[in-house]
Each structure stands twice: as structure tokens, then as C-alpha cells.
N, C-alpha and C positions, 0 to 999 in steps of 0.2 A: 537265644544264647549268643552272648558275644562271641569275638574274637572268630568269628568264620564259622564260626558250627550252626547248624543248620537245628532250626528249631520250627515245630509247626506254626504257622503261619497266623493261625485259631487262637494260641497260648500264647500272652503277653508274653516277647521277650527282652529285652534287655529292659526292662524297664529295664506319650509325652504329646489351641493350638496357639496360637496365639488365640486369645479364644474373644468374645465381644465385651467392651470395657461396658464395665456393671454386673457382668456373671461373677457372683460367690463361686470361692470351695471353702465345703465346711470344715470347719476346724475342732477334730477331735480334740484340741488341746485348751481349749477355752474352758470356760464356767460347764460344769456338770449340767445336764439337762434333765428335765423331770422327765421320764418316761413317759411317751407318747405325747410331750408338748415340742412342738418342730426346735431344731435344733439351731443354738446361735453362729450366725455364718461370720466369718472372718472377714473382714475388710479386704482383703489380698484377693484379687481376681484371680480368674481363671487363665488371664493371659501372662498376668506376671509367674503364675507357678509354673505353666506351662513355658514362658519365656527361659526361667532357669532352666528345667529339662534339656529346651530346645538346643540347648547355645552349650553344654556340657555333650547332647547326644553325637551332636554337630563335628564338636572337637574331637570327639572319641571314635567317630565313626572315618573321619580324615583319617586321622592316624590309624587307622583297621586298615586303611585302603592300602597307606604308607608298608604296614605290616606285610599285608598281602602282596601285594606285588613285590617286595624284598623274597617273601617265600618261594615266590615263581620265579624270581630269577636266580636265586638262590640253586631251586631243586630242578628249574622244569616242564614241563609238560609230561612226562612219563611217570616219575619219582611223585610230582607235584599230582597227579590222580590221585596215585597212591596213598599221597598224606590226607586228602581231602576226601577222599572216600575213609579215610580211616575215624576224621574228625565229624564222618557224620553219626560215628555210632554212639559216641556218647550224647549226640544231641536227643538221638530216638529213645534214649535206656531214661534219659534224665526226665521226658515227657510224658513218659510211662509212669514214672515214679511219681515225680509232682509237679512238671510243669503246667500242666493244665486244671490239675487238681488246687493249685494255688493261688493262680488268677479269679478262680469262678467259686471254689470254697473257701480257703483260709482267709484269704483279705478280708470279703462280707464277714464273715467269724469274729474275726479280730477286731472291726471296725464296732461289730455288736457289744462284744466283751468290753472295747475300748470304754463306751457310753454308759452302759447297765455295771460293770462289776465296780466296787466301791475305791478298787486299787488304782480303776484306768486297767487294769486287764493285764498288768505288770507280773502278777502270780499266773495267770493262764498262758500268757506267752511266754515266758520259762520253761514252764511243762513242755509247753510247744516244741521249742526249740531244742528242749532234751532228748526229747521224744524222736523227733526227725534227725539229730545228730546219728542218733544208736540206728533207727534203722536206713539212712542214708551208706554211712560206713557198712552195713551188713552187705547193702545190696550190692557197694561199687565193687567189694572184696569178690563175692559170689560173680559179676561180672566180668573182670577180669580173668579169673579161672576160668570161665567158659570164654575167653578171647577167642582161641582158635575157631570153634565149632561156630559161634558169631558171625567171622567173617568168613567162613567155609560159604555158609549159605548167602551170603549179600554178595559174594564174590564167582560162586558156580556157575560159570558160563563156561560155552565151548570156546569164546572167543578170547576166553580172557587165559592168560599163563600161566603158568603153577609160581614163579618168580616172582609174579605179580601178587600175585596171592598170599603167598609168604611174605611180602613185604607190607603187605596191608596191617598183617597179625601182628608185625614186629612192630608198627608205630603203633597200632590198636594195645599193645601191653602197657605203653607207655602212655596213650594221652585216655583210655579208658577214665581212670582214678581222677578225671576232671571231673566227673561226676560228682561224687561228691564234695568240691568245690562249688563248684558252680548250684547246687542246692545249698550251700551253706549262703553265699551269695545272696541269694533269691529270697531264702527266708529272711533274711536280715534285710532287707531291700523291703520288702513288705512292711517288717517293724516301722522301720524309717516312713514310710510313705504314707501307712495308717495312722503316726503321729505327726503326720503335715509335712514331713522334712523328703524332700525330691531331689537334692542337689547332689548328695553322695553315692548314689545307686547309679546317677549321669557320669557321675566324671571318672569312678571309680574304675571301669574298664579300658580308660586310658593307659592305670598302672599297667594292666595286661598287655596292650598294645606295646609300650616299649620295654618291657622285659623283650617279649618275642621278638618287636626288634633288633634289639643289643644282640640277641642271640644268633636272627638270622645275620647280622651284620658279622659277629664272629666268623661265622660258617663259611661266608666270600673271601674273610679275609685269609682262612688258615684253605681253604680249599677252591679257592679261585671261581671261575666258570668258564676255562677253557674246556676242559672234557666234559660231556655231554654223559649226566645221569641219566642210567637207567635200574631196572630190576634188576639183573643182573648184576652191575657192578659197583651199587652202592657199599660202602664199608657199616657195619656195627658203630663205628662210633660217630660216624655221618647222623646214623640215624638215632643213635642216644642224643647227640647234639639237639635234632630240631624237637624232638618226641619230648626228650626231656624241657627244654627249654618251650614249649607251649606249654607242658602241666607245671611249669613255675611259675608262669603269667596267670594265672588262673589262680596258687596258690597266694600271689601278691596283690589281687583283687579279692578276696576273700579277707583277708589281714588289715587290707585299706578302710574297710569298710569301720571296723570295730570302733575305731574313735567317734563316731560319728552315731554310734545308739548313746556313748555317756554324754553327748550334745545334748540327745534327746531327752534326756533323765532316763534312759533303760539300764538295769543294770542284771548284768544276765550272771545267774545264778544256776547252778546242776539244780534242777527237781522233775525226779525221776518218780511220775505217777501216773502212769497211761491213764486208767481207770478213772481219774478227775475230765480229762480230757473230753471225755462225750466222745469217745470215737464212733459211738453208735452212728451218731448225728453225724459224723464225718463222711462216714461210708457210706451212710445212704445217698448223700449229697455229689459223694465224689465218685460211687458206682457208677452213673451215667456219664460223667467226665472221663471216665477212663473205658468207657464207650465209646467215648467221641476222639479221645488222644489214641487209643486203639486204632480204629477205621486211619487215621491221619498217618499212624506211623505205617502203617499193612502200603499206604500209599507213595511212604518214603522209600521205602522196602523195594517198591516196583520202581521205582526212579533209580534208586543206585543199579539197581539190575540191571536195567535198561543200557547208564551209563555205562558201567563197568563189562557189559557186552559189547561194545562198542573198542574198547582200550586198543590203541593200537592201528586205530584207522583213521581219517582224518577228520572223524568226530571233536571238535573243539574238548569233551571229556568234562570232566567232574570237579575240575580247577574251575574252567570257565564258568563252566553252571555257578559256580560258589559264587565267582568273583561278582557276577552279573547281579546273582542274587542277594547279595550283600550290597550291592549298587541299589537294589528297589528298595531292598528293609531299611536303606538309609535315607531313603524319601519319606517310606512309611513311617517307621520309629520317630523320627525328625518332628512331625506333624501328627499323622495319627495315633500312634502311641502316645505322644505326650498329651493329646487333647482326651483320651481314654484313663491314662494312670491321675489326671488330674482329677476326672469327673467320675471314676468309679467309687471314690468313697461317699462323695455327696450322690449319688443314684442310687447305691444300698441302702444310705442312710432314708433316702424318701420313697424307696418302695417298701423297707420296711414298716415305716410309717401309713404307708398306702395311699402317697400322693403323687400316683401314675402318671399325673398332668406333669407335671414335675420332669418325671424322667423320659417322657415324651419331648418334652421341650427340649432335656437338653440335649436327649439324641437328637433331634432335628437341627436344633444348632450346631451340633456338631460333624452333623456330613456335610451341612451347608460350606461350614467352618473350612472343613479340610479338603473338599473340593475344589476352593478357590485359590485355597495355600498347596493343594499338589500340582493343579495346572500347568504353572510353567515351568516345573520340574518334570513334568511329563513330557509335554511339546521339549524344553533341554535332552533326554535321554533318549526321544525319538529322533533327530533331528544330528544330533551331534551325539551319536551314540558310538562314533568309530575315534573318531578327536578324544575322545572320553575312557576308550579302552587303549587307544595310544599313548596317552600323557600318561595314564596308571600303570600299567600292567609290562608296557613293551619292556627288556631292558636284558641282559645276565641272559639266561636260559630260555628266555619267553620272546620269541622273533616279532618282527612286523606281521606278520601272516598270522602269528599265533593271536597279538592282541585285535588284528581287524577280525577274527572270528569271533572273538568275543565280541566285537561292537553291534556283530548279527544279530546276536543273543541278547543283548542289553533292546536295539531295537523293539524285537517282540515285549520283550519285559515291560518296556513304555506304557503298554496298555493296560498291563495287568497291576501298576501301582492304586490307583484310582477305586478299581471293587475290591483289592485287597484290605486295603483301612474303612472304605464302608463295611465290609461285610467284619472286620475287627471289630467296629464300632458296637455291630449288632450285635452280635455274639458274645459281646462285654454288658451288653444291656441287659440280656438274658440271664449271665453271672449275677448281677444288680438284683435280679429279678426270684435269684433262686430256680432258675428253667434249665438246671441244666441235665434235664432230662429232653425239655424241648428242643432246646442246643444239640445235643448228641443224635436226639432222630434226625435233624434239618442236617447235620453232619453226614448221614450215612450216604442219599444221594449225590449229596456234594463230590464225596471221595469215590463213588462209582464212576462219576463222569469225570473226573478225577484221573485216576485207573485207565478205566476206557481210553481216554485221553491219549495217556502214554503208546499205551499198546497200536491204537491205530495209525498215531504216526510216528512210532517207531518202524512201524511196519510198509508206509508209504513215501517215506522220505528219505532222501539222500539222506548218507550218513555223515556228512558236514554241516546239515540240518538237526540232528537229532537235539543233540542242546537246548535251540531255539523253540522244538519244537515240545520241548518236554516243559517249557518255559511257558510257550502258548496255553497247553493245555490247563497251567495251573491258573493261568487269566481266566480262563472259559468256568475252571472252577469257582474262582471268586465272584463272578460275578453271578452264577448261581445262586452262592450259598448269599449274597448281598437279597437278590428278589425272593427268595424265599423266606428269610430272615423279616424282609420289614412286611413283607405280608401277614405272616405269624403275627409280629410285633405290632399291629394295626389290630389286629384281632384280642390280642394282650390287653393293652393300656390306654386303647382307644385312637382318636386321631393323632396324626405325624403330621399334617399338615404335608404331604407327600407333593399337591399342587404347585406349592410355593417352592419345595425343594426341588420338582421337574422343572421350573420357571427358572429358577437359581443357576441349576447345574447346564439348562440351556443357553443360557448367558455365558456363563465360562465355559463353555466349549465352542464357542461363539470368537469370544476372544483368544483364545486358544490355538482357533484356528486358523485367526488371522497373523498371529503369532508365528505358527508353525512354516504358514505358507512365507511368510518374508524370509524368516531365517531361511528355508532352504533355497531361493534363487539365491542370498545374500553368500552364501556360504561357497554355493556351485562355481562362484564368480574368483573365490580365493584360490592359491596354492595349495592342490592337492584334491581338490575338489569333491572335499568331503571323505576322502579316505586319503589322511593324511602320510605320508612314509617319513615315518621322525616323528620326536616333540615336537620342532621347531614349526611344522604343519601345524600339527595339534593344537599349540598355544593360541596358534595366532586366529585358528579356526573358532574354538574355544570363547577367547579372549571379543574376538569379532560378531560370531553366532548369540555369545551368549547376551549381551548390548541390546540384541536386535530384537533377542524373544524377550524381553525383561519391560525394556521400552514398549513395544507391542501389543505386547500381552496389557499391562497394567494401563497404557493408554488407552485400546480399546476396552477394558473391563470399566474404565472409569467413565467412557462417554456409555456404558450400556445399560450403567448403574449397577454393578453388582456390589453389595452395600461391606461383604468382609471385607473387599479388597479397598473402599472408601476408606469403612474403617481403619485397618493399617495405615493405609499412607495417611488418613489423619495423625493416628496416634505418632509416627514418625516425624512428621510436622511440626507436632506437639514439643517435642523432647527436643527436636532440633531448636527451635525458636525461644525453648527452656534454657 
């Protein structure tokens, strides 16, 4: 989910890598195909779809950061919990509902419909979409009404206030009703995607970014940031201000969207027919998906807990977790979300067909792929993780101390981008595949150690750690559910060619490392010495750091031969000398 809310990690969200020039995506919108004769691929590579994604995800994820850190200086670090523990409930209600049931059932669905029905699928996605309006609205109305009782239980700690708590309820009345925004989003983002078009589902949560802007920008202006929010002495129309002002951001990315299906020739009409729909087929499909979004959320469930036990001690808190966390999903998203929304129509289309080889290939190409493109975004967020949470986040309400805590946090995270988007990869493969019954078991142990996680260092760490450490544990998770996944998935569809991808991924971590290691003497030698106090540190650590692992990095991956990163800077070459 955009705009901050926290969404499983499993569930494509916001629908994007640059992917190898000569890789199709197939294009549902070409000449009809005879059933069961392979389908005609599009000219338009995988890298040019995924380039659009990329460069829309890119802009919309800045401007997130932009948002975000306007919010924390705005509210905070006390207030600002509050709002971010509030924003995560509608991310868990909406996962339950259909975030995960949408990436691994409806798309393959749609993409079926799209090829076999004689319309293009134009009368089944209607129903669709009618279908899901009626019971999205049912569900966010019934959510809301149980606000209170909601955040009673995500918020019941000894540790935490009743002040605190009551002010979780009062932004939770108000940004709950995103819900059903952000599913109407989603569904419509899907239409779009399963008839080839990826650029407006990208750019679209930009609107969102600056609504909330304008908004928090309001809020400095009429309420300054000399007094120091907290529980206690926020006003009601403080908090109508930013509550309401993110459920308008969300209602102006849903609105954005619509011009963009009559691009696509969709013309959405009311047809109200559950019964045509095959829900049968649905629920069988999507029982185990909400197996697996179940176990995910039971998991978020323990994380807030965790945080909001914490509230009030020098725990970095449930802002920072966000901020940090929306720092990886924007590595991840960037790269491996766009190299997944790109390749999951043509993976459905050829497991459908039952030519395994196929979507062997292109998941192999595609960890290869985003390996090499997350590298030196990994070595940048390990490295210059404190420069990084200075330049964003310091400013208003949010001290020095506060953003170098975050930079702790963002550190660990560094590790855990890399088996986040493989183990996305896999677990999209399995949607592809129709496994998602597979999926949800290979899920259950995930989220154990998952859990575990939490609990044992919650229990062993300073609590200036906790963040960080609730952060570790979701790396240790990912990389789990990653070696479990292509082990399955070797057993599934036959060879991965696993060799060549250990061979690959040892080369960029190779260069990586050599990377990592420059930039940090290079940096130690600057003003501030890595934990800068100011922008003006920041920039220039930033500015200097980031030169050193770019050059580095791409210099040694090219004397190592690792062939994405050839690729790329050929294809750059290419366009320049063009």
C-alpha cells in the first residue's frame, strides 16, 4: 500500500527490472489467440515496461519520503507513533480482504478471461468490479464501527497509556475508510496492467503524496512546531487535519486513476451478478491466500505490539520502523516489484499453457536481474544509512538523535532488501502457477520464525534496539521463505539453473563488497564522520559516499563480468551515442 501504510511484504504492493533487451511481455491486447496455440508477444520488452514502472515508482516513492518526513516534523515522535501505528490497521484489514487474494487470484483470472472470453473479458471485469465495490464498502463501514475494539487490542500493553490509545482510535476513525480506497485502486490497477498499460497504477500515488503534503504543509503553517505534541495535548481539529487529510490523498488516487481504463478501451458499467462470476473458482483459489495473508497479518499484529510496548522510551517506535521501512520497499518496489508486475502476466499466460521452461527462465532471469540492480542500493543504505535518515527525516519535531536512530534501523534493513524481492519473486511465481496453496504452507514457517523473531529480541535487546531489531528479524524471515520457495519451485517446473544464479549473485556481492568497503574509509575521512549533525553533513556525505559506491561497485562488476550490469551500461551507451 502506498503512502506509508504497511502492507505484507508476500502481496504485491503498490504495484515493477530493467529487465535483459530481447525479453517479451505478452500483450493481451494484440490479435486474439487460438486457445492453446502460444500467444503473440509484443515487441515492447521487459525492460522498457518495467523502465516506465521504474521511473513513475521512483518519483512517487521521493515524494512518499517528502510526505513522510513533513508528517514527523509536523507531529513528532509521540503523536507521530500514534498516527503510524494507526496507518497500519488499514493496511492489515485491506490484506485480509484482498490484497493477497489479488496478486495470486484475480490478475491470473483476468489475464484468463482477457484471452478465452470473446469480449477480451470487458463483461467479466464489470461484474468484477461490481462485485468488489459492494463488498469492499460493506467491509470498511463494519471496520470502522469496530475502530475502538481494533485498536484496544493492537494497543493493550502495560507500557503503553490510555492517552495514547485513545489517540490511536481517533486517527483510526478517520484513515480506517482508506480501505476501501485503496481496493478500489488496486482493482483498477490490475485492469490496467492485465491490458498492458503500467504507467498509471506508477505515477498515480504521487496524487496521494501531495494532497498529504499540502495538507501537512497546512498544519506547520497554522500550528507551527514550537510546542512539542503529545497524547495528551493534541487538539481534535489537529487531528481531523492530518486524519482527514491522508483519507483525501488516497480518495484523489483512486479518482486519478479512472481516465486511464477509457485509454484502455474499459468501460466500466454497474453489472451486478455474483453468480456469473465463478466464485466457486474464486474461493477455492483464494482459501489458501488468506491462509497465507492470515499467518502475515497474526505477524504484523505481533510487530505493532511489540512497538507500541515500547511507546515512551527511547525505542526509535513505530514512525521510524515506517520510515526505514518504506526506505527498503522503495529499493524493492523500484526493481523487484517492477520486474514481477511486468513478468506475471506472461508466467500465467505460460504456465497455463504448461511451458514450465518458460517460467523457469524467467524467474531465473529475474533474481539474476534484481540482484545486480539491488546491490548498490544495498552497499548505499548500509553504508550511508545515517546521512540518509539525516537529509529525510531530521527537521520540525524529529531531532538529530531522533533521525540518527533511524539510520540504526535503516542499517539492519540493508540486508534484508535483497531476500525480500527474491523471495517476492518466488512467491509470484507460485500465483503464476496457481500454488497458492503451496505458497501459504511455505508461508506458515516463514511467519513462525517470523514471530519468534520478534519475541526473542524484544526480549534481549536494549530497547533503543528494538526497531532495528524487529527489522532484523523480518530479513531472517525473507530469506527463509526465499530457500524454501526455490527449492519447492525446483521440485515444481524443473531446473532454475540455481548454479549460474550462485555464480551471478557471487560476483555481485563480490563487487558489492568492494564497494561497501571504499565507501566507508571514504566517508570516515568526511565531516561528521558518518553520523552527520545537519543536512549540510548529510549532503555532502551523501553527495561524496554515494560517487564512490556507484563507480566501485559498476567498475568492479564490469571487470567480474557480471552480464546485467554489462547489459545496462550498454544499453546506456546505446541511448547516449543515439
Amino acid at each position: 500500500m502506498n503512502g506509508g501504510l504497511y502492507r505484507s511484504t508476500h502481496a504485491a504492493p503498490d504495484g515493477e527490472p530493467a529487465g535483459q533487451e530481447g525479453v517479451t511481455v505478452m500483450s493481451v491486447d494484440g490479435p486474439a489467440d487460438t486457445p492453446g496455440q502460444p500467444e503473440q508477444q509484443s515487441s515492447g520488452s521487459t525492460a522498457g515496461q518495467s523502465a516506465i514502472m521504474a521511473i513513475g515508482s521512483l518519483v512517487s516513492r521521493v515524494i512518499g519520503f517528502v510526505r513522510n518526513a513533513l508528517i514527523g516534523m509536523a507531529l513528532g515522535k509521540a503523536v507521530g507513533d500514534a498516527y503510524t501505528g494507526a496507518q497500519f490497521l488499514p493496511g492489515q484489514i485491506y490484506e485480509l480482504l484482498l490484497g493477497g487474494v489479488l496478486s495470486s487470484v484475480l490478475i491470473p483470472l483476468l489475464v484468463r478471461r482477457r484471452k478465452s472470453d470473446p469480449d477480451g473479458g470487458q463483461e467479466f471485469t464489470q461484474r468484477l468490479l461490481s462485485f468488489a465495490v459492494v463488498m469492499l464498502g460493506l467491509a470498511t463501514v463494519l471496520v470502522v464501527l469496530a475502530a475502538p475494539l481494533i485498536t484496544a487490542i493492537q494497543t493493550s500493553s502495560d507500557k503503553t497509556s490510555p492517552a495514547f490509545r485513545d489517540l490511536v482510535t481517533n486517527f483510526a476513525y478517520l484513515i480506517l475508510p482508506i480501505i476501501f480506497f485503496t481496493g478500489l485502486s488496486a482493482l483498477i490497477g490490475a485492469v490496467l496492467n492485465v491490458r498492458g498499460h503500467f504507467a498509471a497504477p506508477m505515477w498515480a500515488p504521487i496524487l496521494n503524496n501531495i494532497v498529504v503534503i499540502a495538507v501537512c504543509g497546512a498544519f506547520l503553517l497554522i500550528y507551527g512546531t514550537e510546542k512539542a505534541l503529545t497524547a495528551e495535548n493534541i487538539t481534535g481539529a489537529q487531528i481531523a487535519l492530518i486524519g482527514g487529510g491522508t483519507l483525501l490523498g488516497m480518495v484523489v488516487q483512486a479518482i486519478g486513476l479512472l481516465p486511464a481504463l477509457r485509454k484502455v478501451g474499459f468501460h466500466w458499467a454497474w453489472r451486478w451478478n455474483p453468480r456469473a462470476l465463478g466464485l466457486g473458482e474464486i474461493g477455492r483459489l483464494a482459501g489458501w491466500m488468506l491462509c497465507y495473508v492470515g499467518a502475515n497479518q497474526i505477524a504484523v499484529f505481533a510487530l505493532i505490539r511489540t512497538l507500541n510496548g515500547a511507546e515512551g522510551t527511547t525505542n526509535p517506535g513505530a514512525q521510524a520502523f515506517n520510515n526505514v521501512f518504506l526506505l527498503m520497499m522503495m529499493a524493492h518496489g523500484i526493481i523487484g516489484v517492477s520486474v514481477m508486475t511486468a513478468l506475471l502476466p506472461k508466467m500465467s499466460a505460460a504456465a497455463a499453457d504448461g511451458r514450465f521452461h518458460e517460467v523457469s527462465e524467467e524467474l531465473t532471469r529475474g533474481i539474476k536481474l534484481v540482484a545486480a540492480a539491488l546491490a548498490p542500493i544495498v552497499v548505499v543504505y548500509a553504508v550511508l544509512s545515517k546521512p540518509i535518515a539525516v537529509f529525510l527525516f531530521q527537521g520540525g519535531r524529529i531531532t538529530n538523535d531522533d533521525a540518527l536512530a533511524m539510520g540504526t534501523v535503516l542499517t539492519v534493513a540493508a540486508f534484508a532488501v535483497l531476500p525480500l524481492s527474491i523471495s517476492f519473486l518466488c512467491t509470484n511465481a507460485f500465483y503464476a502457477l496457481q500454488g497458492n496453496k503451496t505458497a501459504a504452507l511455505i508461508n506458515l514457517p516463514v511467519v513462525a520464525v517470523r514471530i519468534a523473531g520478534y519475541f526473542i529480541l524484544a526480549a534481549i535487546l536494549n530497547q533503543s534496539l528494538i526497531a532495528a531489531g524487529m527489522t532484523a528479524a523480518n530479513g531472517v524471515s525473507y530469506l527463509v521463505s526465499a530457500l524454501i520457495s526455490l527449492a519447492v519451485l525446483r521440485r515444481r517446473i524443473g531446473r532454475l539453473s540455481l548454479g549460474s544464479v550462485f555464480t551471478s549473485l557471487l560476483r555481485v556481492a563480490v563487487a558489492a563488497g568492494v564497494a561497501a568497503g571504499v565507501a566507508y574509509l571514504v566517508v570516515r575521512l568526511l565531516p561528521g564522520s558518518g553520523a552527520p549533525d545537519g543536512r549540510i553533513e548529510a549532503i555532502t556525505q551523501l553527495a561524496v559516499g554515494g560517487v564512490v559506491i556507484l563507480v566501485a561497485y559498476l567498475g568492479t562488476a564490469l571487470l567480474l563480468r557480471v552480464h546485467e550490469v554489462s547489459q545496462v551500461v550498454g544499453m546506456v551507451r546505446r541511448k547516449i551515442g543515439r
